[in-house]
C-alpha positions as CSV (number, residue, x, y, z in Angstrom):
1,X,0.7,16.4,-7.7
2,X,-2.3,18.3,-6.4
3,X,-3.9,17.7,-3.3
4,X,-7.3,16.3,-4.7
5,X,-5.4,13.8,-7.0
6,X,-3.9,12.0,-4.1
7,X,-7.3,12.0,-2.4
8,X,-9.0,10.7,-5.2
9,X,-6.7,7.4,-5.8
10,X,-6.9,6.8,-1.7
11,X,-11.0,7.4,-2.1
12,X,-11.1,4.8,-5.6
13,X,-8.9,2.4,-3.7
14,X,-10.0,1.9,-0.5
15,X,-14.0,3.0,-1.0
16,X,-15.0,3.3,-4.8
17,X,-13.3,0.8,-6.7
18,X,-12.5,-1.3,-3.4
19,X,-10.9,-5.2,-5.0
20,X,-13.1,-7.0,-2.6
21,X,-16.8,-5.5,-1.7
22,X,-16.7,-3.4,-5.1
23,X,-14.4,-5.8,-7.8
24,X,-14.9,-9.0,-5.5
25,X,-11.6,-10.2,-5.9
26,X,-8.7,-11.4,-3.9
27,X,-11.2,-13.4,-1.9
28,X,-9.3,-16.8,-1.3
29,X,-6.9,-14.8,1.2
30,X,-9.4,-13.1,2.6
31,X,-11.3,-16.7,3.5
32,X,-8.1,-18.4,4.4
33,X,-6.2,-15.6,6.5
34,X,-9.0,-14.1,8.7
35,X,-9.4,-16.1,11.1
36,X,-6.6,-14.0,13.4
37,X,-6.4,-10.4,13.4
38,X,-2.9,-10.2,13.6
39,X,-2.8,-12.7,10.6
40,X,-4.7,-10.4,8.8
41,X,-3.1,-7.5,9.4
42,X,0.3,-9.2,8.2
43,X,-1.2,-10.6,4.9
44,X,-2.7,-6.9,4.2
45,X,0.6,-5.1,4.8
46,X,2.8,-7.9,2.7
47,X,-0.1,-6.8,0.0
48,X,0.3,-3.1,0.4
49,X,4.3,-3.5,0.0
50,X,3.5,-5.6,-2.7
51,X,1.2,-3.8,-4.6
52,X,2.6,-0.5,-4.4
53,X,6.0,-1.5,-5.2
54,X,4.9,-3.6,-8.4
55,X,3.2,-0.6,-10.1
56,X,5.7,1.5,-9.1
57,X,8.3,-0.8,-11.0
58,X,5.3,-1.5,-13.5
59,X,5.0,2.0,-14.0
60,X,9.0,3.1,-14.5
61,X,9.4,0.5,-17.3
62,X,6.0,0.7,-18.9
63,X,7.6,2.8,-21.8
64,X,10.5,0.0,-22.3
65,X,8.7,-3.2,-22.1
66,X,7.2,-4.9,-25.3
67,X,3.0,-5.2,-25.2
68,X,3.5,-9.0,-26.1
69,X,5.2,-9.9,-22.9
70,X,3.6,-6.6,-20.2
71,X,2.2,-9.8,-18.6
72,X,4.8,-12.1,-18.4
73,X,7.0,-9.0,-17.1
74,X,4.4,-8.2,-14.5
75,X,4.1,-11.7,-13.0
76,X,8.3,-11.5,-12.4
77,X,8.1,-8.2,-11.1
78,X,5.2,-9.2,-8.6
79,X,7.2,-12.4,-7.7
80,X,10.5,-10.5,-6.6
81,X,8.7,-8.6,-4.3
82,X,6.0,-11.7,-3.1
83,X,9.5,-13.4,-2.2
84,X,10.8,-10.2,-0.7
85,X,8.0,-10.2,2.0
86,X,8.3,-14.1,2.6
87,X,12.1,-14.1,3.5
88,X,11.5,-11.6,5.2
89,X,8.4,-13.4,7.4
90,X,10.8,-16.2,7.1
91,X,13.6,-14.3,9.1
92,X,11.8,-12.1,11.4
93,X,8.4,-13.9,12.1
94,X,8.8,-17.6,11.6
95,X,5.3,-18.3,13.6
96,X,3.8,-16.1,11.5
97,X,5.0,-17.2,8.3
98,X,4.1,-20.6,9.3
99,X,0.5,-19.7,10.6
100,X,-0.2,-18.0,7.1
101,X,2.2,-21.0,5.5
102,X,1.3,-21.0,1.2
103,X,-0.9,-17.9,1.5
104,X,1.9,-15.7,1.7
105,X,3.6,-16.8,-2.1
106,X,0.1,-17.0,-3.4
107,X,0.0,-13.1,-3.3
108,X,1.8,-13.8,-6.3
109,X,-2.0,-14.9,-7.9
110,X,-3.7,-12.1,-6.5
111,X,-5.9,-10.6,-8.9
112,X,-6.0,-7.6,-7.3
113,X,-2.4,-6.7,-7.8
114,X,-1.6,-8.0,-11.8
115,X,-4.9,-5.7,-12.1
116,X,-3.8,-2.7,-11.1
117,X,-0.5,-3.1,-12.2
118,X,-2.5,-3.9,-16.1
119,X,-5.0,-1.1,-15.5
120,X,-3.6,1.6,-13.9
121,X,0.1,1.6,-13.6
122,X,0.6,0.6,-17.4
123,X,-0.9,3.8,-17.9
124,X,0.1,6.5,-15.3
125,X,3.0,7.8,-14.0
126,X,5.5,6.4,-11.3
127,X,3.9,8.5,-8.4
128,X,0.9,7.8,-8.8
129,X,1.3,4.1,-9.6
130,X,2.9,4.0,-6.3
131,X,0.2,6.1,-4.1
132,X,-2.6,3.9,-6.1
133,X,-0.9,0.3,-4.7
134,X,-0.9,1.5,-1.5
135,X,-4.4,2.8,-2.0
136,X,-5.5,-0.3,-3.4
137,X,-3.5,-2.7,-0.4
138,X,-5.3,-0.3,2.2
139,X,-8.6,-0.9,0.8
140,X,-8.1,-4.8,0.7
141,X,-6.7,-4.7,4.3
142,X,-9.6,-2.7,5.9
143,X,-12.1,-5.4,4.8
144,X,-9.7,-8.1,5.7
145,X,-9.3,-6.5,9.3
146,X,-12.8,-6.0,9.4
147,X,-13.9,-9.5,8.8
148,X,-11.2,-10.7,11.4
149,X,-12.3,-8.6,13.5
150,X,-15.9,-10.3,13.6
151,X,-14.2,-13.7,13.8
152,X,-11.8,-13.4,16.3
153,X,-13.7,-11.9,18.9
154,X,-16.9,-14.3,17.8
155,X,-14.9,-17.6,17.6
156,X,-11.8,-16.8,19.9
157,X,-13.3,-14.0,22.0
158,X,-10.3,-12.0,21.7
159,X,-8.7,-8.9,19.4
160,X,-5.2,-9.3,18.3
161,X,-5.1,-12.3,20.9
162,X,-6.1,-10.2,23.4
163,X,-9.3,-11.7,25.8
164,X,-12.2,-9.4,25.3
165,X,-15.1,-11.6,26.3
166,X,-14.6,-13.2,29.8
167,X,-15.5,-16.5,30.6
168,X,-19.8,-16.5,30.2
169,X,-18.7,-16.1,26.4
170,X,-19.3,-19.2,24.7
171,X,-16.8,-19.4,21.2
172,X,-18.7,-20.0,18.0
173,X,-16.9,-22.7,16.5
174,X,-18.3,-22.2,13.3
175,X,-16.4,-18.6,12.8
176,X,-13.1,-20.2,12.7
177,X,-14.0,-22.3,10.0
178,X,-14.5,-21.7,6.2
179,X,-18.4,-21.1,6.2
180,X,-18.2,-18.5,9.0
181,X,-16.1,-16.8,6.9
182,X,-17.7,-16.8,3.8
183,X,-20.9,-15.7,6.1
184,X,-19.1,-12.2,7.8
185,X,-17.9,-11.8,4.1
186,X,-21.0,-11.7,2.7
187,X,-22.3,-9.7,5.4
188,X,-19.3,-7.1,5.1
189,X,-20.4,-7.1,1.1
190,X,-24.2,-6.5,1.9
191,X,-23.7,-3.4,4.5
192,X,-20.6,-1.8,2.2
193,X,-23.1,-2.3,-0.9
194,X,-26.2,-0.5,1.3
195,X,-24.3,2.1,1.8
196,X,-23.3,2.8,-1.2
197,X,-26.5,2.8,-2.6
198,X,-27.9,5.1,-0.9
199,X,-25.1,7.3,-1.6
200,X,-26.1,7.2,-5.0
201,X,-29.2,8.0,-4.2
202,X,-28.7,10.7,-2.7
203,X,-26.7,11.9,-5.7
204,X,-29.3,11.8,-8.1
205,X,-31.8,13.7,-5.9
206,X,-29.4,16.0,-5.4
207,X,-28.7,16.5,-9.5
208,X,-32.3,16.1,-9.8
């Protein structure tokens, strides 16, 4: 695989085609589970292994699997892996699979990942498939870091539980509840959307 191929899936996935600021979906997790940084950070990694490893398996059997039931065959192969990462939560990190409690198995509904596994690994190779969930994941854990990020140290004044702001910080209540996070979402949308833009713009002057 050349070089540029692999750096053009990691560019679509986590900048160009990004599932949340560009395809705005996957957002119910990215509400629910952003509250915490470390949360966050858990849910986007249990995505990235699912992800990749769906269209990896997606991809493998693409040839040998009847058009009539791709879909049906997807949402098994996505749920093997979904329960893969919540035995293993279950096992390793019981706090944490109780602090994220049904968010975790409703990775199996995650748009972004029956997407990718419909649009891209049904038609490329195993490889690629692979690189492009991780590429995918990565993209939909930046913004979900980001976001937490914003909320933890506003309503918790700390990063990965970690105090930041000393005492004269007063905690905004309102950023550990839904509408602050639909407010630092929307914000994360606007400034990603800006930029892009006037990227754009610049494009065209530059072809102009």
């Amino acid at each position: 695989m050349a070089k540029d191929s692999v750096k053009d899936i990691f560019k679509m996935g986590i900048w160009d085609d990004n599932p949340i600021f560009r395809q705005i979906i996957g957002i119910c997790s990215t509400l629910a589970a952003t509250n915490l940084m470390k949360n966050s950070l858990i849910m986007g990694l249990g995505l990235i292994f699912t992800t990749a490893f769906s269209e990896l398996t997606v991809s493998i059997i693409r040839k040998f699997t009847p058009k009539h039931i791709r879909m049906m065959v997807q949402v098994l192969i996505i749920s093997v892996y979904v329960i893969i990462v919540d035995i293993f939560l279950q096992a390793y990190y019981p706090e944490m699979s109780k602090a994220l409690g049904p968010y975790v198995g409703l990775i199996i509904t995650n748009c972004i990942i029956m997407g990718r596994c419909e649009a891209y690994a049904q038609n490329n190779p195993p490889l690629h498939s692979f690189l492009d969930g991780i590429a995918s994941g990565a993209g939909y854990t930046i913004i979900l870091l980001t976001i937490a990020f914003i909320r933890e140290l506003l309503g918790f004044g700390t990063v990965f539980g970690v105090k930041v702001l000393g005492d004269w910080w007063t905690n905004w209540t309102i950023m550990v509840m839904a509408p602050g996070a639909f407010f630092v979402l929307a914000v994360v949308v606007w400034v990603a959307r800006s930029i892009t833009m006037k990227e754009e713009k610049k494009e065209e002057v530059a072809t102009s």
